[in-house]
C-alpha positions as CSV (number, residue, x, y, z in Angstrom):
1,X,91.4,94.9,94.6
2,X,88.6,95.7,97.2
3,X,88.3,97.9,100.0
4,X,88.4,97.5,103.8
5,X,88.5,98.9,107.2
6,X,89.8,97.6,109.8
7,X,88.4,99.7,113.2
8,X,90.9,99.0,116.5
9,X,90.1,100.3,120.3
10,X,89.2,98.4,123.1
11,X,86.4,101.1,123.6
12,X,84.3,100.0,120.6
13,X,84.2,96.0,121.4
14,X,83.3,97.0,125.3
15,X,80.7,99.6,124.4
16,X,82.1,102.5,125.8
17,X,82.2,104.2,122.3
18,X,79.8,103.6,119.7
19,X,81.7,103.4,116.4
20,X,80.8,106.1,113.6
21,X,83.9,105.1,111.4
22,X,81.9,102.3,109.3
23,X,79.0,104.2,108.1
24,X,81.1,107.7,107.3
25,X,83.5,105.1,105.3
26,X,80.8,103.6,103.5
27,X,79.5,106.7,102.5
28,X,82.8,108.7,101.5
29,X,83.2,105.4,98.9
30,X,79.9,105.8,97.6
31,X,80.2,109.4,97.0
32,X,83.0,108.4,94.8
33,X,81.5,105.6,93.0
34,X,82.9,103.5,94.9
35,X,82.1,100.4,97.6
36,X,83.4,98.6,100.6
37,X,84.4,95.1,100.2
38,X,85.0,94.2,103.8
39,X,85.0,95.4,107.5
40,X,86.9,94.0,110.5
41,X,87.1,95.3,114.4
42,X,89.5,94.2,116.7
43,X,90.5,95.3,120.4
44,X,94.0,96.5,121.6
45,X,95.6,93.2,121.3
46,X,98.9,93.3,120.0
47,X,98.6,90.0,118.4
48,X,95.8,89.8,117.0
49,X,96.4,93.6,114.9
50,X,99.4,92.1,113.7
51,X,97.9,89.0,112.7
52,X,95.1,90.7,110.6
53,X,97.8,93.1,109.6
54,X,99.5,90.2,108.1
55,X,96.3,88.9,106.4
56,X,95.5,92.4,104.9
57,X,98.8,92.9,103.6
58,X,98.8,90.0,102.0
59,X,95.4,90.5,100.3
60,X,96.3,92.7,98.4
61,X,93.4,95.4,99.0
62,X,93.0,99.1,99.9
63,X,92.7,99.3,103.5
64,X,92.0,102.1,106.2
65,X,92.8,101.1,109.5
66,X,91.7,103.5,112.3
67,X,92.7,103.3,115.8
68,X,96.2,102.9,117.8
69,X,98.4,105.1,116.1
70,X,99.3,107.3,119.7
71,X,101.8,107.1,122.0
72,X,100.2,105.7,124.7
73,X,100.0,102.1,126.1
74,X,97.1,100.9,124.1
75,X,98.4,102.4,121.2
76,X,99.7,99.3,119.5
77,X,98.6,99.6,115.9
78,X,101.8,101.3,114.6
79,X,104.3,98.7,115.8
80,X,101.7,96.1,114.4
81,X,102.2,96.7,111.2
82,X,105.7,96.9,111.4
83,X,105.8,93.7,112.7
84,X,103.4,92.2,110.0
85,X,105.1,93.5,107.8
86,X,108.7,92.3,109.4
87,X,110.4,95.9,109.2
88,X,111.5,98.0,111.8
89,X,109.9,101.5,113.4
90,X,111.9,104.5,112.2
91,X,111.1,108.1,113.1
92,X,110.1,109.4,109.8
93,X,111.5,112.7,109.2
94,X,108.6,114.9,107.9
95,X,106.4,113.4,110.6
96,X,109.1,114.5,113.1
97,X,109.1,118.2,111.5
98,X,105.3,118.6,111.6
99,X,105.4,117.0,115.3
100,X,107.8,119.3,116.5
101,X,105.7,122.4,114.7
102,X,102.7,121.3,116.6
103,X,104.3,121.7,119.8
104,X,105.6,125.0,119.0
105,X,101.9,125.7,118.3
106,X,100.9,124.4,121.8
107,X,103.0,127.1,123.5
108,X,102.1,130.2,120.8
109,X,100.7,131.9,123.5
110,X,102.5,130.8,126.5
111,X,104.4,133.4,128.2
112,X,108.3,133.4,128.4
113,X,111.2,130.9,126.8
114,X,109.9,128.6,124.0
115,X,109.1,125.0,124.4
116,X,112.3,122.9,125.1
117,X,111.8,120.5,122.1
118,X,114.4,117.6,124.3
119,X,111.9,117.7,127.1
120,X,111.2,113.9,128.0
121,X,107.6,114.8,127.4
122,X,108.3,115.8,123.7
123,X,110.6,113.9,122.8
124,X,108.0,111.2,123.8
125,X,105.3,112.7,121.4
126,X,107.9,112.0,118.6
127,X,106.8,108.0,119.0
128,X,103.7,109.4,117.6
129,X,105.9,109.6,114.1
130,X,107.9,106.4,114.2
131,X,106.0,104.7,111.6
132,X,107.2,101.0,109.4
133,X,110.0,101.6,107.3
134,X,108.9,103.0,104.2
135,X,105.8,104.5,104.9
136,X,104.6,108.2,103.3
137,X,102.6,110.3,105.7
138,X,99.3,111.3,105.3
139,X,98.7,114.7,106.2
140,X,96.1,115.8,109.7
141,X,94.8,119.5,108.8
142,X,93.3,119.3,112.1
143,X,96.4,118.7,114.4
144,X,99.3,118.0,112.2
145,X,100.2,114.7,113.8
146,X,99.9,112.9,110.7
147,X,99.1,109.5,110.0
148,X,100.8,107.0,107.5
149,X,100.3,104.9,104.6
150,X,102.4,101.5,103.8
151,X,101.8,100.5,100.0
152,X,97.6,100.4,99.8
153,X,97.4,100.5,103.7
154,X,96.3,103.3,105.5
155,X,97.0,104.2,109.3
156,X,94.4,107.1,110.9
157,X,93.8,108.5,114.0
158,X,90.7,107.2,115.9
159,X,89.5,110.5,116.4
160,X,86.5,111.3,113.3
161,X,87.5,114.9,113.3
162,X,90.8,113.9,112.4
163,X,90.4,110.4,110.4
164,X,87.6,111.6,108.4
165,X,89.5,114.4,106.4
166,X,92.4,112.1,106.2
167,X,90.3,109.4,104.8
168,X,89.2,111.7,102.2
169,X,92.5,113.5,100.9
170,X,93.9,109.3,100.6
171,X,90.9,108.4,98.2
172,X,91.1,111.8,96.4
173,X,94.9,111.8,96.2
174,X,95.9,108.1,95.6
175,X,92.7,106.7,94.3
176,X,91.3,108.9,92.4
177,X,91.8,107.2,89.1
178,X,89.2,104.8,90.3
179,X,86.8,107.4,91.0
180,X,83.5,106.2,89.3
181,X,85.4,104.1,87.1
182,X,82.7,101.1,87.0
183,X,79.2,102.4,86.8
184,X,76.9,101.1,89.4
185,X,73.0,101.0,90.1
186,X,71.0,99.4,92.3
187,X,67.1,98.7,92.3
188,X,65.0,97.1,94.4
189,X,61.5,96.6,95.2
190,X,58.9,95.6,98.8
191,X,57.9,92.3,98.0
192,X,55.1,91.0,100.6
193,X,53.2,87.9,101.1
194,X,55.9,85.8,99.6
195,X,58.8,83.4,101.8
196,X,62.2,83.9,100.5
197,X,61.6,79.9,99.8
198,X,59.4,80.8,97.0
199,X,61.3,83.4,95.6
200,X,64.8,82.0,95.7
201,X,64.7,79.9,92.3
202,X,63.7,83.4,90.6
203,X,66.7,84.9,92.2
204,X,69.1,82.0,90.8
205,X,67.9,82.6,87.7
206,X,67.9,86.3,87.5
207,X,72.0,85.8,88.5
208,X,71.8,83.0,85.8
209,X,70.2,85.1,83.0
210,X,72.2,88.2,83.7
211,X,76.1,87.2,84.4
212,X,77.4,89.8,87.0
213,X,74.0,91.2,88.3
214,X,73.8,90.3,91.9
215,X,70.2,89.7,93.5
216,X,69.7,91.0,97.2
217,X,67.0,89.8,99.6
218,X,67.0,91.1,102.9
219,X,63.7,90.0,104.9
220,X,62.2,91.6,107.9
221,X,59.4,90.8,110.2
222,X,58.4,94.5,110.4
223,X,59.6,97.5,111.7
224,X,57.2,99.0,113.6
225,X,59.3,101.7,114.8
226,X,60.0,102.9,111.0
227,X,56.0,102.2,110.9
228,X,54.1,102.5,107.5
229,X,54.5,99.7,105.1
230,X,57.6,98.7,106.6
231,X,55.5,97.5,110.1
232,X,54.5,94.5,107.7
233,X,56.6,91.2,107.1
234,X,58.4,91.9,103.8
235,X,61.3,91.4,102.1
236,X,63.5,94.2,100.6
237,X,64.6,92.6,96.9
238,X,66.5,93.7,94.4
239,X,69.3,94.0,91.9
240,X,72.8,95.5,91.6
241,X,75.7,96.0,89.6
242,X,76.1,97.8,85.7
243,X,73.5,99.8,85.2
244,X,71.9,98.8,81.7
245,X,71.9,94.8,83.2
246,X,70.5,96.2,86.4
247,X,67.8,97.4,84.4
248,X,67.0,94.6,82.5
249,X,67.3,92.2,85.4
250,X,64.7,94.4,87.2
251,X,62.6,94.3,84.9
252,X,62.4,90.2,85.2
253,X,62.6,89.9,88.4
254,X,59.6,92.3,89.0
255,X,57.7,90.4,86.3
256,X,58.6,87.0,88.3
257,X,57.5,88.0,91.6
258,X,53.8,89.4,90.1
259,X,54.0,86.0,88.6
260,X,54.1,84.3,91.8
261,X,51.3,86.1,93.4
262,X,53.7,88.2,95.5
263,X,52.2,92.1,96.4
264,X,54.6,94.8,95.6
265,X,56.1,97.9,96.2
266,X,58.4,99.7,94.3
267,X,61.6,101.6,95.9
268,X,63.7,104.8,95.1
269,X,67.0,102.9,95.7
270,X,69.1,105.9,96.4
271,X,66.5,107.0,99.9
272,X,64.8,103.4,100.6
273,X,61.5,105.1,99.8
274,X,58.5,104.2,98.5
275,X,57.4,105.3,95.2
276,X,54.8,107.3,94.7
C-alpha cells in the first residue's frame, strides 16, 4: 500500500497557478515517517479524472486528491469518482448540516431576517455536499465545507489553507497506526570526477549485497546558482532504506567510490549539506 496524490485544476497544467500541494504532501509524510509512492496532475477533464479515479481505486493505495470538489462548472472531481467507482451522488447528511451552518455564519452579522436556507443560491451550495455513496466526511476547520473520503481515497479542497489541515487530521486520524512504523534513513555523499558509467556496477552491487537498500544517483552539471561545491559537475549518491543496512551499505559504497579514484564529499542527508 503506497501513497499518492493526485493534483486536478486546469490552472496548474496552464501556469496560471504554481502548485504548492506536492512538496507540503511530501513533507507532512515525512514528518510522520512516512513517504510518497506516486504523484499524478490532471486538468478539468471529466474523463480523464474518472479514468485515473478508476486506476487509483483499483490500486489499492492511500490517495489524496486535491482539486474539483466545488460547485462550479470546472468542479468535476466529485462526480468522477462516483462514476469510477459506478455509484451514485447522494447529499450526505452531515455535510448538508455543516453546509447549512456555514451559511448561517455568512449572515451572523447581516442585519434583519435570517438567511432563507431554500434560496436557489443555497440550495445550490448543498452540491458542494453530494459526495459517492458511502463516503465519511472529512472535516474543514477553516470553512466547514468539508471534504470526503471513499475507502483509502481522499477528496480536498484545492485551496492549501483548507487541504493542508485536512490532509493532516486524515493521516493522523486514519493512518496513524502506520506512523513511523518502518524505520527509514538515508545517506548520501558528492561524488566528483567520476561518470555514472563508472560507478553503476558499484551501485548493482551495493543493491546486490544489501537486499532492500536502494542506491540513488542523481547527476548534475552544476548549480551555479546554489554556487559552492555544487557549481561543479557531480553526482549526488547514496543509499536508503532500514537504517542498520543503510549504514553498512554506506559504508561500501563510500569505500568503492575512493576505490575508483572518485573525489568526495560527504552529506548531512536530512539538510543536503556538506559536512564539516
Amino acid at each position: 500500500m503506497a501513497f499518492g496524490v493526485i493534483i486536478i485544476g486546469d490552472e496548474i497544467l496552464s501556469g496560471r497557478r504554481t502548485d504548492k500541494h506536492l512538496p507540503k504532501v511530501i513533507q507532512l509524510l515525512t514528518e510522520r515517517g512516512l513517504a510518497l509512492g506516486w504523484a499524478e496532475y490532471i486538468g478539468d477533464d471529466p474523463e480523464r479524472i474518472t479514468t485515473t479515479l478508476r486506476r487509483s481505486f483499483a490500486s489499492g493505495d492511500i490517495v489524496f486528491s486535491t482539486g474539483g470538489i466545488g460547485a462550479t462548472p470546472d468542479d468535476h472531481t466529485r462526480q468522477c469518482a462516483a462514476a469510477a467507482l459506478g455509484v451514485p451522488l447522494e447529499l450526505h447528511a452531515e455535510a448538508a448540516r455543516l453546509i447549512r451552518e456555514r451559511i448561517r455564519d455568512m449572515h451572523a452579522d447581516v442585519p434583519g431576517a435570517p438567511p432563507d436556507l431554500d434560496s436557489p443560491e443555497n440550495r445550490h451550495r448543498l452540491n458542494m455536499g453530494t459526495f459517492p455513496r458511502g463516503a465519511s466526511i472529512i472535516p474543514n476547520g477553516y470553512n466547514k465545507i468539508p471534504g470526503f473520503s471513499v475507502g483509502d481515497h481522499h477528496f480536498v479542497p484545492g485551496f492549501p489553507v483548507m487541504a493542508w489541515p485536512m490532509i493532516e487530521w486524515v493521516l493522523d486520524t486514519k493512518y496513524a497506526h502506520l506512523h513511523h512504523a518502518m524505520p527509514h534513513a538515508e545517506k548520501s555523499l558528492l561524488v566528483f570526477e567520476l561518470p555514472e558509467s563508472t560507478l553503476t556496477p558499484l551501485m548493482e552491487k551495493i543493491e546486490h549485497d544489501f537486499p532492500g537498500v536502494r542506491v540513488f544517483s542523481l547527476p548534475s552539471v552544476g548549480d551555479a546558482e546554489r554556487g559552492g561545491i555544487y557549481a561543479r559537475r557531480h553526482i549526488d549518491l547514496g543509499v536508503k532504506g532500514e537504517p542498520e543496512a543503510v549504514a553498512a551499505a554506506f559504508v561500501k559504497l563510500r569505500a568503492g567510490v575512493h576505490q575508483l579514484g572518485g573525489d568526495i564529499v560527504e552529506l548531512d542527508a536530512a539538510q543536503a549539506k556538506p559536512r564539516g
